[in-house]
Backbone bond lengths (Angstrom), bond angles and torsions (degrees), N, CA, C in turn:
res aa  C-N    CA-C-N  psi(-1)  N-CA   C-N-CA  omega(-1)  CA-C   N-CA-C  phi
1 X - - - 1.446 - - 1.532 108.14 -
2 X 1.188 129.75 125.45 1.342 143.99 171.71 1.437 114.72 -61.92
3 X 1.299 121.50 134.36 1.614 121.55 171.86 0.772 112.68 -55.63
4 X 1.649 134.52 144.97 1.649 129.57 167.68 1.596 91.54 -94.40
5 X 1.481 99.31 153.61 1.606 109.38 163.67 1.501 110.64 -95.90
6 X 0.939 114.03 129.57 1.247 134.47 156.88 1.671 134.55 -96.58
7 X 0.868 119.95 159.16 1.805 151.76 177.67 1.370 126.20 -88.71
8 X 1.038 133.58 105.76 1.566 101.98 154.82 0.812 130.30 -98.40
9 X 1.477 124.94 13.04 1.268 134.32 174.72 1.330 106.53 -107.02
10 X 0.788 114.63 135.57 2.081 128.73 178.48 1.339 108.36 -120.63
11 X 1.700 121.37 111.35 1.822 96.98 -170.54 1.899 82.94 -121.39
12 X 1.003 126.18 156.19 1.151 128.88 168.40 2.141 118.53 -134.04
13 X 1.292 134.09 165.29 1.063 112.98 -160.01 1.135 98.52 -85.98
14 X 1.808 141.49 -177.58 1.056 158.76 152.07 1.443 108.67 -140.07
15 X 1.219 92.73 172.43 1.262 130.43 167.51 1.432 149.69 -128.61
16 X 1.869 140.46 113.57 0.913 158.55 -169.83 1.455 115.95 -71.74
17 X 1.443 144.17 117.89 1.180 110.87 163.92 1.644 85.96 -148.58
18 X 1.627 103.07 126.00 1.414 122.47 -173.99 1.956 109.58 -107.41
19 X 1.021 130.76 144.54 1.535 111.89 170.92 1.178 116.64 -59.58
20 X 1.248 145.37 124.89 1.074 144.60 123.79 1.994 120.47 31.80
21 X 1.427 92.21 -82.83 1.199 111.44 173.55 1.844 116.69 -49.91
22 X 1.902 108.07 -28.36 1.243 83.81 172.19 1.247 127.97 -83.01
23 X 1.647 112.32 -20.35 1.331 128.71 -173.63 1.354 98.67 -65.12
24 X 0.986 142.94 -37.20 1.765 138.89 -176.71 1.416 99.41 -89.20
25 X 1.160 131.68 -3.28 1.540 113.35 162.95 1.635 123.31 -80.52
26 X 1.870 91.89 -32.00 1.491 97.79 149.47 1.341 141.22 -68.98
27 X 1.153 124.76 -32.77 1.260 140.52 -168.31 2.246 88.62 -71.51
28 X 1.616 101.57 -52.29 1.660 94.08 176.67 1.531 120.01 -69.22
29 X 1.272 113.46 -9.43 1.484 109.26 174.01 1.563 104.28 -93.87
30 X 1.120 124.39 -18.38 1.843 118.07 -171.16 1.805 90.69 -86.23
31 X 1.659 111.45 -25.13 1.863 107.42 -173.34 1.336 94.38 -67.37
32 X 1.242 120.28 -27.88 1.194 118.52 -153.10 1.375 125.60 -95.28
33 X 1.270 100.72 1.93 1.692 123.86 -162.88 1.726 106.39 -74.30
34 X 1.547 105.41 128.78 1.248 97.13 -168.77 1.542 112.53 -117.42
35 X 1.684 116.33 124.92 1.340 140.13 -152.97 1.369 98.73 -73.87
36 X 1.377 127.07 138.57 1.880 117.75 142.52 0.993 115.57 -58.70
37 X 1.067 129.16 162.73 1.295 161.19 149.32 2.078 96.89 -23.88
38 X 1.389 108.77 128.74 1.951 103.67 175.48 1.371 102.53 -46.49
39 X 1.254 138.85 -174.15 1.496 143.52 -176.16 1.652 101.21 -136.73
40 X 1.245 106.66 109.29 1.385 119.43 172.24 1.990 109.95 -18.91
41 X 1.256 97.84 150.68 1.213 99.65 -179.42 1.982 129.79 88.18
42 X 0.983 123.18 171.47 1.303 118.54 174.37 1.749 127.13 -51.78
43 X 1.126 135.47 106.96 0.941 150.15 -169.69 1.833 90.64 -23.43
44 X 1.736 107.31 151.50 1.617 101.86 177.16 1.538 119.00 77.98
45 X 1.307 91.39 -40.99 2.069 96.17 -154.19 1.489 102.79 -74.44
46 X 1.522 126.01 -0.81 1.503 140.50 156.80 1.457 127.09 -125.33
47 X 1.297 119.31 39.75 1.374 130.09 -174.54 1.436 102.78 90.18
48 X 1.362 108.29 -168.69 2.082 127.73 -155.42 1.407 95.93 -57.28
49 X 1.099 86.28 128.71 1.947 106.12 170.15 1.656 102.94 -51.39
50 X 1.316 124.83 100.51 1.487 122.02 176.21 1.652 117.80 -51.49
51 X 1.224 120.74 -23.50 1.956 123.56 -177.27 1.718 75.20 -76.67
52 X 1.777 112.52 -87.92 1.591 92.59 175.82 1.195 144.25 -18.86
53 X 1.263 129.09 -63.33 1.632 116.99 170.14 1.803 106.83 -50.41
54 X 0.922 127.88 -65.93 1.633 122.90 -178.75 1.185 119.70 -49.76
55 X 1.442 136.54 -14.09 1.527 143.85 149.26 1.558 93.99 -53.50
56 X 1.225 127.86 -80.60 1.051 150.35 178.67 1.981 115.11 -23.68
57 X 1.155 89.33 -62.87 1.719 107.21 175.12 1.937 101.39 -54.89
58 X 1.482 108.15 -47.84 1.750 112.08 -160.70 1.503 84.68 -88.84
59 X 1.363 132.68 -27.62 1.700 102.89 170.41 1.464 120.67 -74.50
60 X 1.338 124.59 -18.75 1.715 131.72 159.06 0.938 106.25 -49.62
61 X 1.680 136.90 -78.02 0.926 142.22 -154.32 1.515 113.77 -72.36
62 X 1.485 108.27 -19.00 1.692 89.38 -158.73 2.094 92.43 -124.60
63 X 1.359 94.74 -10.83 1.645 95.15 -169.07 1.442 111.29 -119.28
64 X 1.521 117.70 -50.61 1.215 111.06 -177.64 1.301 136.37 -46.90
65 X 1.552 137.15 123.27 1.256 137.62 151.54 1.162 135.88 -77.63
């Protein structure tokens, strides 16, 4: 008798389905997100590049799937 191969992983498909309405409540709270002030000094060299994070924020809100 031949070995069977096996898995231990078993993935099977699903499915997500969120309202509508909540996903645009997010999308208006990430528009809405309000930045500090840039932080003196070289971009990074005090935490997240602020122009970066707001690229970041308008691809959530306006691009992500």
């Amino acid at each position: 008798m031949a070995a069977r191969e096996t898995s231990p992983f078993h993935a099977e498909p699903f499915g997500v389905r969120i309202d509508p309405a909540v996903i645009e409540d997010l999308r208006a709270r990430v528009r809405n997100t309000r930045l500090p002030e840039a932080a003196p000094g070289e971009p990074w060299a005090q935490g997240t590049d602020r122009d970066w994070l707001s690229g970041v924020l308008t691809y959530w809100a306006e691009a992500f799937d």
